[in-house]
C-alpha positions in Angstrom: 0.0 0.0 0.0 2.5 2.4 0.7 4.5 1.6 -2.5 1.3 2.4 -3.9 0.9 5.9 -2.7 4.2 6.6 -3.3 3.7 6.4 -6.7 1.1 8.1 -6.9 2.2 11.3 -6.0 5.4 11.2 -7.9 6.4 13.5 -10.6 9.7 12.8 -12.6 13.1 13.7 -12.8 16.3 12.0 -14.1 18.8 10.8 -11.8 22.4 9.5 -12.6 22.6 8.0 -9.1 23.7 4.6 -9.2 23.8 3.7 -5.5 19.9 4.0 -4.4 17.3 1.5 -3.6 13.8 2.4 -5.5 11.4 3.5 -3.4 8.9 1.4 -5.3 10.4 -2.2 -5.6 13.2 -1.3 -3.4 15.7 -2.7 -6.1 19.0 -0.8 -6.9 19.4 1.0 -9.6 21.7 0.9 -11.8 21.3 3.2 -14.4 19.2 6.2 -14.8 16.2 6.7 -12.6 13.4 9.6 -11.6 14.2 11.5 -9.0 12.0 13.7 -6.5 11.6 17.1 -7.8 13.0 18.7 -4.2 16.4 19.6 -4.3 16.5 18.4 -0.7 15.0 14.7 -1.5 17.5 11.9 -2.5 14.2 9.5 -3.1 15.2 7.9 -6.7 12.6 5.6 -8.7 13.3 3.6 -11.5 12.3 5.0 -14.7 9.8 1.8 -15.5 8.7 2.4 -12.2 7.5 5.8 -13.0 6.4 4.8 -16.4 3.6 2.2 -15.1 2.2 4.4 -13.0 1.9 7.5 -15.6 -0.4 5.2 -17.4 -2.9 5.7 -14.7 -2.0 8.7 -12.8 -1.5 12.1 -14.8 2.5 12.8 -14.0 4.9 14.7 -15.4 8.3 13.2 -14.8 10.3 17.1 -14.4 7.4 17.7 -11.6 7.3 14.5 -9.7 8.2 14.6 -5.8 7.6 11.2 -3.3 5.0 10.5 -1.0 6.7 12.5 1.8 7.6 15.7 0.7 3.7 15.8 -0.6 3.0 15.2 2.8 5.2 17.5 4.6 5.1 20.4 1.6 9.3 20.4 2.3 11.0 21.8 -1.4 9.3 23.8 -4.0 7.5 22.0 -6.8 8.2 24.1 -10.2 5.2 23.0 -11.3 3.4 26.1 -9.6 5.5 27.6 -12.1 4.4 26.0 -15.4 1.6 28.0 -17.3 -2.0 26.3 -17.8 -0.9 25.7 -22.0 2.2 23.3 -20.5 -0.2 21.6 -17.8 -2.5 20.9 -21.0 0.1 19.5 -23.7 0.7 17.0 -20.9 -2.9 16.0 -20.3 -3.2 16.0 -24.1 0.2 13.7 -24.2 -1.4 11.0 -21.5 -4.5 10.9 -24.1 -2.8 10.5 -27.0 -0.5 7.6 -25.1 -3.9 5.8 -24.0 -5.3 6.2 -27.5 -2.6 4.6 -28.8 -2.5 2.0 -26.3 -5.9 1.0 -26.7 -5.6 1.4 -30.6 -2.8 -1.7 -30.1 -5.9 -3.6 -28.4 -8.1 -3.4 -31.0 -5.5 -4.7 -34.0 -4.7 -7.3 -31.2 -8.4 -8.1 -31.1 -9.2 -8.0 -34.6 -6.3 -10.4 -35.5 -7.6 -12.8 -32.7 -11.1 -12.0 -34.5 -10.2 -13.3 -37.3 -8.1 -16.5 -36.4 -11.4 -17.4 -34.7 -13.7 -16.8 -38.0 -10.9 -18.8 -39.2 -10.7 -22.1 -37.3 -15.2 -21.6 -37.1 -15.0 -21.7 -41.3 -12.6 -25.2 -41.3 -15.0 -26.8 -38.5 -18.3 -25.7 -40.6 -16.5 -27.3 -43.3 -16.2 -30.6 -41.8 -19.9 -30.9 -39.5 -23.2 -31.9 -41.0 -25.6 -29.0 -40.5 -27.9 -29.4 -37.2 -31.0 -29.7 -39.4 -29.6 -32.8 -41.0 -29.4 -34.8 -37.9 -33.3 -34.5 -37.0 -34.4 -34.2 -41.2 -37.3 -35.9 -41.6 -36.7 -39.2 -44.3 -37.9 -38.1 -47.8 -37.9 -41.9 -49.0 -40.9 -42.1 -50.4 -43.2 -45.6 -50.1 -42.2 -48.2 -52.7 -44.1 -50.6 -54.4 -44.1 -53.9 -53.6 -42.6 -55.4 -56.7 -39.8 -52.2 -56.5 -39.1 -54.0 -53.0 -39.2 -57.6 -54.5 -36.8 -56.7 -56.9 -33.7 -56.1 -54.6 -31.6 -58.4 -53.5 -32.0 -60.1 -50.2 -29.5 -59.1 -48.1 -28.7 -60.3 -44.6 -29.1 -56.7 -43.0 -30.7 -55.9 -40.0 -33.2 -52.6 -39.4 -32.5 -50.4 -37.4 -33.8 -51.6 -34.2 -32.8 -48.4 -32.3 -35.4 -46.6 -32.6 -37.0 -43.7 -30.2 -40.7 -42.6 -30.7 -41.5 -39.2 -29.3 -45.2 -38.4 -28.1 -46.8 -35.6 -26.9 -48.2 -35.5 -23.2 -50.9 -33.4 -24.4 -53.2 -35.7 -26.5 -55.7 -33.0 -27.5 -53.9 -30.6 -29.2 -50.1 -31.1 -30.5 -48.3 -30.6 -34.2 -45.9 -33.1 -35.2 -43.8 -30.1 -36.3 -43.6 -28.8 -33.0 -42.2 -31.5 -31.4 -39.4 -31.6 -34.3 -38.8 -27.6 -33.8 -38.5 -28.2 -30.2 -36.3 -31.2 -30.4 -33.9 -29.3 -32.8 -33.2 -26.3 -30.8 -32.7 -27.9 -27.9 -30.7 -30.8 -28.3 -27.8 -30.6 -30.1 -26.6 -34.6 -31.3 -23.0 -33.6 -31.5 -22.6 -32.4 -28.3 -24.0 -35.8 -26.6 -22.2 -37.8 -29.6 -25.1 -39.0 -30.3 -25.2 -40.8 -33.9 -28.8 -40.1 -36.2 -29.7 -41.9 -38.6 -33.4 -40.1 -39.8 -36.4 -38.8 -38.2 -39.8 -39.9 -39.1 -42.9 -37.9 -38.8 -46.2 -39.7 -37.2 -50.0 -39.3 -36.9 -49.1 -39.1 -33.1 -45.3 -37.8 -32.6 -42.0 -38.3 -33.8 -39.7 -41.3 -34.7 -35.9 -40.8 -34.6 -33.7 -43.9 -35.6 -30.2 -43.8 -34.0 -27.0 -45.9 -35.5 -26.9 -47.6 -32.1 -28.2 -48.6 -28.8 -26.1 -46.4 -26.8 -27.2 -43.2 -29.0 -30.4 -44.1 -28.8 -30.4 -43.8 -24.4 -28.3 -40.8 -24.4 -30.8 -39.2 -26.6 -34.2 -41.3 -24.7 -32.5 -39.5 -21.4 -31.9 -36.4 -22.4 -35.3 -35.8 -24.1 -37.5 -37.1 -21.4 -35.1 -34.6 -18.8 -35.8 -32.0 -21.1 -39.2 -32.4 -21.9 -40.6 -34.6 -19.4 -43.7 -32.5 -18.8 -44.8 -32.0 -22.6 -42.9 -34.8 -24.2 -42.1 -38.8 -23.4 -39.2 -41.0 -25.2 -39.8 -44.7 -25.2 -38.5 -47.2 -27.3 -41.0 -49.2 -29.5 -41.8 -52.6 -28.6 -41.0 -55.1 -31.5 -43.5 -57.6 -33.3 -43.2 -60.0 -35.3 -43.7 -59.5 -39.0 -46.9 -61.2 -41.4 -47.4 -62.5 -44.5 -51.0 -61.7 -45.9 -52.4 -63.5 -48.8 -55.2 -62.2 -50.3 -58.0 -63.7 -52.4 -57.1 -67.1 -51.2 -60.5 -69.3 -51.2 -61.3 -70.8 -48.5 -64.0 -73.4 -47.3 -66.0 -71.8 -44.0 -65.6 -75.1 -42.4 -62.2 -75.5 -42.8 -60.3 -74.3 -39.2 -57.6 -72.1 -38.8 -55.4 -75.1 -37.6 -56.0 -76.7 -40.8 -55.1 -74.1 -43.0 -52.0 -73.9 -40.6 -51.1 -77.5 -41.4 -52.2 -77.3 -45.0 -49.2 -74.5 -45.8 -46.8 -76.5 -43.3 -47.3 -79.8 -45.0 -47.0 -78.4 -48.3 -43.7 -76.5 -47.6 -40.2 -78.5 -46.0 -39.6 -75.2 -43.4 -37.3 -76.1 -40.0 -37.4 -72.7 -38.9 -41.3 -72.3 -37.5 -43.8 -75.0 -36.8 -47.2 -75.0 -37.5 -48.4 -73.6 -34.2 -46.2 -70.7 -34.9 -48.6 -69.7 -37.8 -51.6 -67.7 -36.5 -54.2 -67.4 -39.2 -56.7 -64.5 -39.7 -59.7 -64.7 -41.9 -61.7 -62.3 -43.1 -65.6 -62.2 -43.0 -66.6 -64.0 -46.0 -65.4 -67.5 -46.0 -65.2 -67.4 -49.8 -63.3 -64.6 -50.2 -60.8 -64.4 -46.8 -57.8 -63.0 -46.3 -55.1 -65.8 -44.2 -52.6 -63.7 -42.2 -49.8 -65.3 -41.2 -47.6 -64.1 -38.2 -44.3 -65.8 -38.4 -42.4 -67.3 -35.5 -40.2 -64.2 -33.5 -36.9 -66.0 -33.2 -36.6 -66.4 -36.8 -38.1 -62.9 -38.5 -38.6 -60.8 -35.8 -37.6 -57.1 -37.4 -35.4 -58.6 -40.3 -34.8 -56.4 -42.9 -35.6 -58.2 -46.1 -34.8 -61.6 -44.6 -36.1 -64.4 -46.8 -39.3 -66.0 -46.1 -39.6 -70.0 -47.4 -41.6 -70.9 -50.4 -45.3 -71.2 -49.1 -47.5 -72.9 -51.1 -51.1 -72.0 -50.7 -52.7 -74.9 -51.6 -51.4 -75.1 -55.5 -49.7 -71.9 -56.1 -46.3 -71.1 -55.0 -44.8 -67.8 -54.1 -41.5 -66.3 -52.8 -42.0 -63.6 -50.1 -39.4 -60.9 -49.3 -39.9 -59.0 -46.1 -39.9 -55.2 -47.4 -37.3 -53.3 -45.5 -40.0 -50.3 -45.1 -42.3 -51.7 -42.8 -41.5 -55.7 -42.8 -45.2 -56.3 -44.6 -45.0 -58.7 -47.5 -48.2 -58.5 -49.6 -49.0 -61.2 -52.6 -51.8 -61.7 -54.8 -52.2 -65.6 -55.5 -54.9 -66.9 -57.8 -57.9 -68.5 -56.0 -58.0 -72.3 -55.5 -60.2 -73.7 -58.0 -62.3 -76.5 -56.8 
C-alpha cells in the first residue's frame, strides 16, 4: 500500500545516481532513474517504475516529488510555475498515449477475431448441419414389386429406434415436437449418432446408429421435456405375410389351414403352431394372415421367407425393409 501511494504522488526527474534502492520495488538502480523534484530529497525511482504508473495517474516526470515531501510540503515543486498551455500539452500527451495503447488492443483483437472466423469456417467445413441430424426421411413408399426386386441381403433394421409423443393428447403438431427437439438438443454435443427422423399421426420417430445413441438421446429428451414430451422405445413384433383372395371353405379351421401350408412347404425354422391365421368375414373370399415365428423374422430387414405354397400356387416372399409387410396376390384355389 504504501509503494502504492508513493507512486502516486510522484512527478519525474532523471537521476544518474547509481547507488539508491527504488522507493517502489526497493531494487538498486543501476542506471538512470526519476528523481523527487526537491532539491532536498534523494528518493530515486526507477524509470519503469515511474512509467507504469503514468499510465494511470497524470504525472509529469520534471514535476514529480515522493510521497513525503507531498505530505510535509518540504521543497518547492516548479510545477506552480508552469503555465496552464504546458499543464494541457501534458494531459493531451497521456490521451494521445492511452489512445494509442488501446488502438494496439483493438488490431490485437481483430487479428484474434479473425483467427477465430478462421478455425469456425474449417469446422463448418467438416460438421453436418444441425438440421440434417433431425431431417425428416424423404424416402418415399415403394411398391411392392420395386421392394421384391432387390436383392436379399442379410441386414438388419434399425432396431434403435426412439418414438417421441406428446403428453398433451388433445392438441399437439408433429412439427412442434421436431422444432423443439432441434433447438434444444444438439446430437453432437451428446455424440449421439442419427440416422433419420420420421414424422407420425401421433409424434415423432428418430432412428439412431446404435443402442447407446439411442439412451443418451431417450434420457436427455424425457429430462428436457418430461412435462410436454415422453421418449420410449418401441416394442417389436413380429412380422406377417398376408395373402389375399385365397378361397377358402368356412368349415375349414384355422389349424387346418396352418397344417395345410406346413405340409406343403419343407420349413425347419417355424412349426405350424407358430402360424396364426386370420380370416376375413366372407369365408369365400378371406384373407389368411400369417404371423411368423419371433426368433426367426422378428424385425429382419428383407430376410427371406420360405416358399409357401397356398394350396397349389407357390410364391417367394421378401420382407420389405419399409415396414417388414410382405403382400401377394395368388390366384384362387379352384375347386
Amino acid at each position: 500500500m504504501d509503494r502504492f501511494n508513493v507512486m502516486a504522488g510522484d512527478t519525474d526527474l532523471l537521476s544518474d545516481r547509481s547507488d539508491k534502492l527504488c522507493a517502489i520495488c526497493s531494487s538498486s538502480i543501476r542506471k538512470s532513474g526519476v528523481k523527487c523534484a526537491n532539491d532536498k530529497c534523494d528518493v530515486v525511482i526507477h524509470t519503469k517504475c515511474f512509467e507504469a504508473v503514468a499510465k494511470v495517474f497524470l504525472a509529469d516526470r520534471w514535476e514529480w516529488q515522493c510521497k513525503s515531501c507531498l505530505l510535509n510540503n518540504d521543497g518547492h515543486s516548479k510545477s506552480d510555475n508552469l503555465p496552464d498551455l504546458k499543464q494541457k500539452v501534458i494531459f493531451l500527451e497521456y490521451i494521445k498515449r492511452e489512445n494509442k495503447n488501446l488502438n494496439d488492443l483493438i488490431e490485437e483483437l481483430k487479428l484474434n477475431n479473425n483467427l477465430l472466423k478462421d478455425k469456425i469456417n474449417s469446422f463448418e467445413k467438416h460438421a453436418a448441419p444441425m438440421s440434417n441430424f433431425f431431417a425428416p426421411s424423404t424416402n418415399s413408399s415403394a411398391f411392392y414389386s420395386d421392394v421384391a426386386k432387390k436383392p436379399v441381403t442379410n441386414s438388419q433394421l434399425p432396431s434403435s429406434s426412439l418414438i417421441i409423443k406428446s403428453t398433451n393428447k388433445g392438441n399437439f403438431k408433429t412439427d412442434n415436437i421436431l422444432e423443439d427437439i432441434q433447438k434444444h438438443i444438439n446430437p453432437v454435443n451428446l455424440n449421439v449418432c442419427i440416422n433419420n427422423t420420421k414424422k407420425t399421426k401421433n409424434g415423432l420417430v428418430i432412428n439412431c446408429n446404435n443402442e447407446s445413441s439411442l439412451e443418451k438421446l431417450k434420457v436427455l429428451i424425457n429430462k428436457e421435456f418430461g412435462s410436454k414430451y415422453a421418449a420410449s422405445v418401441p416394442t417389436k413384433f413380429n412380422p406377417r405375410l398376408i395373402i389375399k383372395n385365397v378361397d377358402v371353405d368356412e368349415k375349414v379351421s384355422h389349424e387346418e389351414i396352418a397344417d395345410n401350408i406346413f405340409s406343403l412347404n419343407e420349413v425347419d425354422t417355424f412349426t405350424a403352431s407358430d402360424l396364426k391365421i386370420l380370416l376375413a368375414k366372407s369365408p369365400q373370399i378371406c384373407l389368411p394372415n400369417c404371423t411368423l415365428a419371433p426368433q426367426q423374422y422378428a424385425f429382419s430387414a428383407t430376410s427371406e421367407i420360405p416358399l409357401l405354397k397356398i394350396p397349389t400356387t407357390t410364391i417367394t416372399s421378401t420382407v420389405p425393409k419399409a415396414n417388414c409387410w410382405a403382400w401377394f396376390q395368388p390366384l384362387p384355389v379352384k375347386s
